[in-house]
C-alpha positions as CSV (number, residue, x, y, z in Angstrom):
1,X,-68.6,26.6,-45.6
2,X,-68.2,26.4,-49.7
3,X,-66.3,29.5,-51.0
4,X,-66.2,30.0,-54.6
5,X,-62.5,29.6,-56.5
6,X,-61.5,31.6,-59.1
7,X,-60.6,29.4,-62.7
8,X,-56.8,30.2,-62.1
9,X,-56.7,29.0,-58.7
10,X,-58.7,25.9,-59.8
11,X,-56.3,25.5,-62.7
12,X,-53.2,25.7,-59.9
13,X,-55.0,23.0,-57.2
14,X,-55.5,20.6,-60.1
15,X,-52.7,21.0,-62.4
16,X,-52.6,20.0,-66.1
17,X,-49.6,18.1,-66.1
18,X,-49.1,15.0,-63.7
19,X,-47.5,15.8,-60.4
20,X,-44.8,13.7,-58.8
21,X,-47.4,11.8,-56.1
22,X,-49.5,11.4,-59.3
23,X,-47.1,9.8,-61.1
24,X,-45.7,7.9,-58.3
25,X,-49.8,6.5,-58.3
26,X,-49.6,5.6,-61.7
27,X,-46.0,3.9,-61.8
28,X,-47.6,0.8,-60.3
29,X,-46.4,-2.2,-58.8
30,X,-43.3,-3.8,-60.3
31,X,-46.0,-6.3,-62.3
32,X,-47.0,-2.7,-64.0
33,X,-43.9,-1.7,-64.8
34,X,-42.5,-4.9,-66.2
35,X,-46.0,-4.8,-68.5
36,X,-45.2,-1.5,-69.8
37,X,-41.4,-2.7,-70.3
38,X,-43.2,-5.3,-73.0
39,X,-45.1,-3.4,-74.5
40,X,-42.2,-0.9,-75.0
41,X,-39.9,-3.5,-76.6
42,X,-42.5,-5.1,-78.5
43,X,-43.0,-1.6,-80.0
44,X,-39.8,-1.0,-80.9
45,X,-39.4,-4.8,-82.8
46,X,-42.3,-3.7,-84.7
47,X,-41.4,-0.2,-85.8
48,X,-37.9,-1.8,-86.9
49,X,-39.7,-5.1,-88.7
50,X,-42.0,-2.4,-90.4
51,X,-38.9,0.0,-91.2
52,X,-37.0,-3.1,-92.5
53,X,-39.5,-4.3,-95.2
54,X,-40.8,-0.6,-96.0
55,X,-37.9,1.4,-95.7
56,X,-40.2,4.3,-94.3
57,X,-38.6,7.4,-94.0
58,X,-35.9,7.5,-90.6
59,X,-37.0,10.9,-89.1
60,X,-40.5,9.4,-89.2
61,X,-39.4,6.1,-87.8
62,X,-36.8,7.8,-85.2
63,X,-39.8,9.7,-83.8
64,X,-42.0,6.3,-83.4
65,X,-39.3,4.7,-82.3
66,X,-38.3,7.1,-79.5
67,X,-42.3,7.5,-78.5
68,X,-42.5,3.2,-78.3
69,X,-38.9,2.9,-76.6
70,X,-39.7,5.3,-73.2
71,X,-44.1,4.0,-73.4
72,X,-42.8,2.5,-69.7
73,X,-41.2,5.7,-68.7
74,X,-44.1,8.3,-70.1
75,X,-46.8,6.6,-69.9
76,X,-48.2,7.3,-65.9
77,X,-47.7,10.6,-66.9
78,X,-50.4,10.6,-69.8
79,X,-52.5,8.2,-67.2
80,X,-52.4,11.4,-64.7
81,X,-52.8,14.3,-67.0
82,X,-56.0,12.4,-68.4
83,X,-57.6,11.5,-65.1
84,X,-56.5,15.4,-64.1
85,X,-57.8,16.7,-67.5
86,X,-61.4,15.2,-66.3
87,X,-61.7,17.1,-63.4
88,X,-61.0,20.8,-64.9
89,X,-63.5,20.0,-67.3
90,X,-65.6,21.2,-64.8
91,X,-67.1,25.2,-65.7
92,X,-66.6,25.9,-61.2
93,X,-65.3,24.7,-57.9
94,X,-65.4,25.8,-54.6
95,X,-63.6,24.8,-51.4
96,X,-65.1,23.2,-48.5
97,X,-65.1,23.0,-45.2
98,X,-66.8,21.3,-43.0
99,X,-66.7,18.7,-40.4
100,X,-66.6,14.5,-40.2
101,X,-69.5,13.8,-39.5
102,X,-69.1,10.3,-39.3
103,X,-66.6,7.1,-40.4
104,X,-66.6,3.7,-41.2
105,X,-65.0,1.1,-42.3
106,X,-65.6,-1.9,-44.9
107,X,-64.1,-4.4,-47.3
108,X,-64.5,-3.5,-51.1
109,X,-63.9,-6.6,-53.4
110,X,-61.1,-5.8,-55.4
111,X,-60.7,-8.9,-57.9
112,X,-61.1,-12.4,-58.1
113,X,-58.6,-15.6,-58.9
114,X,-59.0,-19.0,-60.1
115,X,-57.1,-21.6,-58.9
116,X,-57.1,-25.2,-58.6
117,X,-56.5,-26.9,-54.6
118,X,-54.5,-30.4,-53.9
119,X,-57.8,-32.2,-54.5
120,X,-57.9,-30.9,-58.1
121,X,-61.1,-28.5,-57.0
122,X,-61.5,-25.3,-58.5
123,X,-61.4,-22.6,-55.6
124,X,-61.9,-18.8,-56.2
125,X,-60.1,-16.1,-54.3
126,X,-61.8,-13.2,-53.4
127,X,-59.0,-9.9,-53.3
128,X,-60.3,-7.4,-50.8
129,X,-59.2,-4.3,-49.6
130,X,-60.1,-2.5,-46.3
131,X,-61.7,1.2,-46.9
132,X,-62.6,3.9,-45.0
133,X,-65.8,5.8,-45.4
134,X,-66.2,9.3,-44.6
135,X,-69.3,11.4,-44.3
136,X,-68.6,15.2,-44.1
137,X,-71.3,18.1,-43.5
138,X,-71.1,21.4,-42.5
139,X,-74.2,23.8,-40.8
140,X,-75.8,24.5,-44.0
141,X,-76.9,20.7,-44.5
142,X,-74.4,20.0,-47.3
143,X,-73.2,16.5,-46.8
144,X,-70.7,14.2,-49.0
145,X,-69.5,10.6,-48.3
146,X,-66.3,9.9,-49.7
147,X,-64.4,6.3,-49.6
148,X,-60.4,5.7,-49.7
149,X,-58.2,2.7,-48.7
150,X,-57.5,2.2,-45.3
151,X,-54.2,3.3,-44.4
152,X,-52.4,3.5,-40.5
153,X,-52.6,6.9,-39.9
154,X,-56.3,7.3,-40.5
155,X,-56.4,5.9,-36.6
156,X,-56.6,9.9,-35.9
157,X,-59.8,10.4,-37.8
158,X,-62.2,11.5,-35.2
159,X,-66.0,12.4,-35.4
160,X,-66.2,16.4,-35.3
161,X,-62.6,17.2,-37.0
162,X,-62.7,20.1,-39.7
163,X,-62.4,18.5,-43.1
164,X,-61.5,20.8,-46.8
165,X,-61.6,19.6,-50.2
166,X,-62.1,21.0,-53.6
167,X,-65.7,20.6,-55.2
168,X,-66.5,20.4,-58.8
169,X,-69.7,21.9,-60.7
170,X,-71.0,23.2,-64.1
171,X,-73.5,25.0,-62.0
172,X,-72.3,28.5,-61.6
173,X,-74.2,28.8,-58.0
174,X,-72.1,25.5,-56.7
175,X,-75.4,23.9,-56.3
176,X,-75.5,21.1,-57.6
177,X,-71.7,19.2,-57.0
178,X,-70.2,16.9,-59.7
179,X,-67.1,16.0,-58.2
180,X,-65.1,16.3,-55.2
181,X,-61.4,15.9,-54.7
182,X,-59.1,14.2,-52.0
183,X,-60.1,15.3,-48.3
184,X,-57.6,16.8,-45.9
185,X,-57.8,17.1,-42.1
186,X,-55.5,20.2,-40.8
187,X,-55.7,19.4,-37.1
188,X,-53.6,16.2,-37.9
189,X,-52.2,17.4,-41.7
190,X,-53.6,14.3,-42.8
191,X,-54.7,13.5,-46.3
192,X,-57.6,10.8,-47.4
193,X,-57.4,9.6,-51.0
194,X,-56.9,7.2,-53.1
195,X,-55.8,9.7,-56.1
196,X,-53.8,12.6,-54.7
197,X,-55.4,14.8,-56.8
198,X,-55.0,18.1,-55.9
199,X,-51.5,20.2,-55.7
200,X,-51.7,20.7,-51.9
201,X,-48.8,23.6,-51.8
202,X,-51.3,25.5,-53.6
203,X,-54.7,24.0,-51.6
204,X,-53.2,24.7,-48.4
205,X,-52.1,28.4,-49.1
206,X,-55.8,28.7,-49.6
207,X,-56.7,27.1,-46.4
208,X,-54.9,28.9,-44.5
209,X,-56.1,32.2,-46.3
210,X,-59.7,30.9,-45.1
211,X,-58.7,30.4,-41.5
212,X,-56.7,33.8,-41.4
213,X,-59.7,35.3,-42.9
214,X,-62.0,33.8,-40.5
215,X,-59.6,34.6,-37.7
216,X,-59.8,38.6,-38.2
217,X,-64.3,38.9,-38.1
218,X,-64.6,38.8,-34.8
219,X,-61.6,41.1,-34.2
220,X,-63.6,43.7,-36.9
221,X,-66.4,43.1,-35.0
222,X,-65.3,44.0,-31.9
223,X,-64.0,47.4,-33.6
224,X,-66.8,48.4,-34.6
């Protein structure tokens, strides 16, 4: 089932400005933050070194400065809004919901490293990261595959659960989909992403409009 949304509901699922799960993505590991921390107080040595030797004017300076001083602190928000900013590019989007159809899992290499062993060889180290693989359909032959990292709790994914997501298109029919956002799986409220993309107090109310909605035809059919 792919039911059409409206551009304000869109614009609510996928908000302009970075969530807090979105910016919790983009705050990184503490080697990301300690990068951002440089390049922060580098910043700030510079605008003072340029101030010193130009003496620029101090409202345009204190504006730079402040800008450079917080980069650590702002920044994963501008990372967030950007990747967000991509997806309501998009003219339409619809909401699926269909069924896994099937899962699996594999190893995705993630980075390599160089380092030298007690022999004084030179050994590269492969980084990989388990994924899982999802293939989702519904009855009108529409099928997506969708990859994630592997987490615990996606030990409950089972072949046959009802899976919803927001798709993306510039087609105004939904024919032809662009992008696709982070999957969720109501039978065990479980979400599949890397990227939590979507605002899911907003997703779910319309997921549970859908149900309540699908709930009440065969009770108008029976009036009739």
């Amino acid at each position: 089932m792919l039911v059409p949304l409206t551009r304000q509901k869109f614009e609510q699922i996928i908000p302009f400005i970075a969530t807090g799960s979105q910016y919790k993505y983009y705050w990184g590991k503490l080697s990301n933050v300690l990068q951002r921390l440089l390049i922060s107080v580098v910043t700030v040595v510079v605008i003072l070194l340029v101030q010193t030797l130009f003496r620029l004017d101090f409202g345009f300076i204190l504006v730079f400065g402040v800008f450079g001083a917080f980069f650590w602190l702002w920044y994963p928000v501008f990372q967030a809004s950007i990747r967000n900013a991509k997806c309501r590019r998009f003219k339409y989007s619809g909401f699926f919901r269909g069924r896994v159809m099937d899962w699996w899992i594999t190893d995705k290499l993630t980075g390599k490293q160089e380092t030298v062993n007690n022999k004084g060889e030179l050994v590269i180290i492969e980084n990989r990261e388990k994924r899982i693989n999802l293939e989702l359909g519904d009855d009108t032959g529409f099928t997506v595959e969708f990859e994630a990292p592997l987490r615990p709790a996606h030990k409950a994914i089972a072949r046959g659960q009802i899976a919803e997501m927001i798709v993306m298109s510039n087609s105004s029919d939904l024919s032809r989909i662009e992008e696709f956002s982070n999957i969720y799986i109501p039978s065990r409220n479980l979400w599949i992403s890397d990227y939590p993309l979507v605002r899911q107090d907003f997703f779910n109310e319309v997921s549970l409009r859908l149900r309540e909605d699908r709930q009440d035809q065969p009770r108008r059919r029976r009036r009739n």
